[in-house]
C-alpha positions in Angstrom: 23.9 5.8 -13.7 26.0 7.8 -10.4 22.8 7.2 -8.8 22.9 3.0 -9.2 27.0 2.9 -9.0 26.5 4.9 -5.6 24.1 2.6 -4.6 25.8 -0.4 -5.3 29.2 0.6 -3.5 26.8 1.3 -0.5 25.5 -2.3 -0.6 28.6 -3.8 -1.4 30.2 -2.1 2.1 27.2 -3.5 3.9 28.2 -7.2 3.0 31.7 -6.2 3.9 30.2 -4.7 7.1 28.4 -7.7 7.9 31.6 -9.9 7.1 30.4 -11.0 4.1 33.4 -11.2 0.7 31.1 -9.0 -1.9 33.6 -10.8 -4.7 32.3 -14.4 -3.6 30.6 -16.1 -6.2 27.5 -16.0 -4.8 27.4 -12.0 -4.2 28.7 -10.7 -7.5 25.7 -9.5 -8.6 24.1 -9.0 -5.4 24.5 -5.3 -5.4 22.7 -4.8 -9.0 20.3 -7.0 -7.5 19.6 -4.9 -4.6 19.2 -1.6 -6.5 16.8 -3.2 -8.5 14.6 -4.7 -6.1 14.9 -1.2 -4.2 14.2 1.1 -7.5 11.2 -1.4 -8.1 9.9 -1.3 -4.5 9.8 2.6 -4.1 8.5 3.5 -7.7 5.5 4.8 -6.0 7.8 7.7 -5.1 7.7 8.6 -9.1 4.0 8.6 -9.6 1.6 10.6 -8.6 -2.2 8.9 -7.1 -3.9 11.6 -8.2 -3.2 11.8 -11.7 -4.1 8.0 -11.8 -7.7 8.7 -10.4 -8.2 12.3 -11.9 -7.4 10.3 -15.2 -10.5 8.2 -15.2 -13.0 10.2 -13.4 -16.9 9.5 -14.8 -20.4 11.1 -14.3 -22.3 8.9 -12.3 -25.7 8.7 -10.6 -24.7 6.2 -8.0 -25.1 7.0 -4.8 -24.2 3.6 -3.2 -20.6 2.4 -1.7 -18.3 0.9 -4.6 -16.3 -1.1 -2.0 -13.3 -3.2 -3.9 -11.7 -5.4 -1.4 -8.8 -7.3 -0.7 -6.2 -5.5 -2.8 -3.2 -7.4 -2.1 0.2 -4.7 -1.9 3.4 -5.0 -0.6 5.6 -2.2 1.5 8.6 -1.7 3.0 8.6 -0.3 6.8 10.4 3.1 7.0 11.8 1.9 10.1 13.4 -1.2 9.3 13.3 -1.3 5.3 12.1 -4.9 6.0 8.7 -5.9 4.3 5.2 -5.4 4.5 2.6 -7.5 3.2 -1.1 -6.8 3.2 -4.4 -6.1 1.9 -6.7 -2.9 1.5 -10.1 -2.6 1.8 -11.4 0.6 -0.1 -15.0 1.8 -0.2 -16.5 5.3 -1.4 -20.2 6.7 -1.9 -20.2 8.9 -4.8 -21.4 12.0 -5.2 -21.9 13.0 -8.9 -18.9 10.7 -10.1 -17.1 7.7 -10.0 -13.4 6.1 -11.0 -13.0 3.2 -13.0 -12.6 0.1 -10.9 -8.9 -0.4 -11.9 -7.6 2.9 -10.5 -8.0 2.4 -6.6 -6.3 -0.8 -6.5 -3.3 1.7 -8.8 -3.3 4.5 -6.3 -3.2 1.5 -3.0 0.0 0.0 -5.1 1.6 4.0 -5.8 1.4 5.0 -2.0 2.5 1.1 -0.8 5.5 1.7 -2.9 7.1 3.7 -0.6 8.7 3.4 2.4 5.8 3.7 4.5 3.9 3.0 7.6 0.9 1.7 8.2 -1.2 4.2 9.6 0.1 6.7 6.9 -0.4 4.7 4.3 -4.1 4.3 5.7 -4.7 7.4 5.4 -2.5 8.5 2.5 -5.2 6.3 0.2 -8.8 7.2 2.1 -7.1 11.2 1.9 -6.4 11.0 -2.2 -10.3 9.5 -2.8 -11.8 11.9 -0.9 -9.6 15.1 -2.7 -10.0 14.1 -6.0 -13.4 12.2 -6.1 -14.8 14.3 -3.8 -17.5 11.6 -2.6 -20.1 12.0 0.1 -17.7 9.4 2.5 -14.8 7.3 2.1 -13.7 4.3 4.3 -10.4 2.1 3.9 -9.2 -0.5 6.0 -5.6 -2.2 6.0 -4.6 -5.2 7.0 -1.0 -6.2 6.9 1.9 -8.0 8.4 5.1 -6.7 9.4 8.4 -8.6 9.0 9.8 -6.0 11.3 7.8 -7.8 14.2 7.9 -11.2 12.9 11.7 -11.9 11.7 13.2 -10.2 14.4 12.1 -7.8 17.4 9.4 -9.6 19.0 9.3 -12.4 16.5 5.2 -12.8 16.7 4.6 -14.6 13.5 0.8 -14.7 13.9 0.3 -11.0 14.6 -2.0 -8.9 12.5 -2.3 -5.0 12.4 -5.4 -3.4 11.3 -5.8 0.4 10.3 -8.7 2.2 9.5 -9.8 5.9 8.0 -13.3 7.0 7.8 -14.9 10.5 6.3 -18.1 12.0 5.9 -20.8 9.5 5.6 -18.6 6.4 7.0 -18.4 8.1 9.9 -22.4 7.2 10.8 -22.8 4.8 12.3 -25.0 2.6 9.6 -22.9 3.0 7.2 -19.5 1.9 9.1 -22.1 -1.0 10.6 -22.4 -1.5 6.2 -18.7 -1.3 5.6 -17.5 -3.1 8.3 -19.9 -6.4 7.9 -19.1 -6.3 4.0 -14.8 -6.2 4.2 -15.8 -9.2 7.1 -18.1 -11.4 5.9 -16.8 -14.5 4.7 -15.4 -14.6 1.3 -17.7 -16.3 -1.5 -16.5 -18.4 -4.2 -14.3 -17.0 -6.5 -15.8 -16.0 -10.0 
């Protein structure tokens, strides 16, 4: 409870900061609010990744990509603790085992729910698959906006930033040729 009172002073002498009257109507219950949205937003701080794939690990004798793509997550930039908004594309070739299905899109949401930056967060995900699966390669792509470049700074509302990691076998040539035509061919029809 110090923790959320201590926050909530902080907040409410940033509205006074920012000429704001925390004990208008309208911001009452702004600094609750805040802590709230900032507790939910960095949870990822409380989990650990691993656990979540070590927990649902299964013999396998694939030995083709599981690729699950666009996994929609949301961030917040380290720099600017303004939003992030993107979508990862995760692939692994197994060797020996898989993970259930649900888990990556987990793990993307544990590391994305913290203050992050792109790059590290990038590699943060391709970096826990290939510790705890072990596979022969891992690839994952992110793409993402950043409403530090588009609300303020350089204000470029249309600008995209891709990330990539790549280990063991994505890093042949054939098989990032594989990855890279699958995360970018059109979408099809939803199921």
């Amino acid at each position: 409870m110090q923790k959320e009172e201590e926050f909530e002073n902080l907040v409410k002498r940033m509205l006074e900061l920012l000429d704001e009257d925390p004990n208008r109507e309208g911001l009452l219950k702004t600094p609750k609010r805040v802590f709230k949205s900032f507790e939910f937003m960095t949870q990822g701080y409380l989990q650990d990744p691993k656990k979540v794939l070590n927990d649902a690990l299964f013999a396998s004798d694939n030995s083709q990509m599981v690729l699950i793509k666009d996994i929609e997550f949301y961030s917040m930039c380290e720099h600017h603790l303004l939003p992030i908004i993107g979508r990862a594309h995760v692939a692994y070739i197994p060797d020996g085992k898989v993970v259930g299905l649900s888990k990556i899109p987990r793990m993307v949401d544990i590391f994305a729910r913290r203050l992050q930056i792109q790059e590290q967060l990038t590699e943060q995900i391709a970096e826990a698959i290939h510790e705890v699966i072990a596979p022969k390669g891992v690839g994952v792509v992110v793409q993402a906006r950043h409403m530090c470049m588009e609300m303020r700074g350089v204000e470029k509302t249309h600008s995209n930033t891709t990330t990539s990691s790549l280990k063991g076998l994505f890093l042949k040539s054939n098989t990032r040729k594989e990855f890279f035509d699958i995360i970018n061919a059109p979408q099809a029809t939803r199921f």
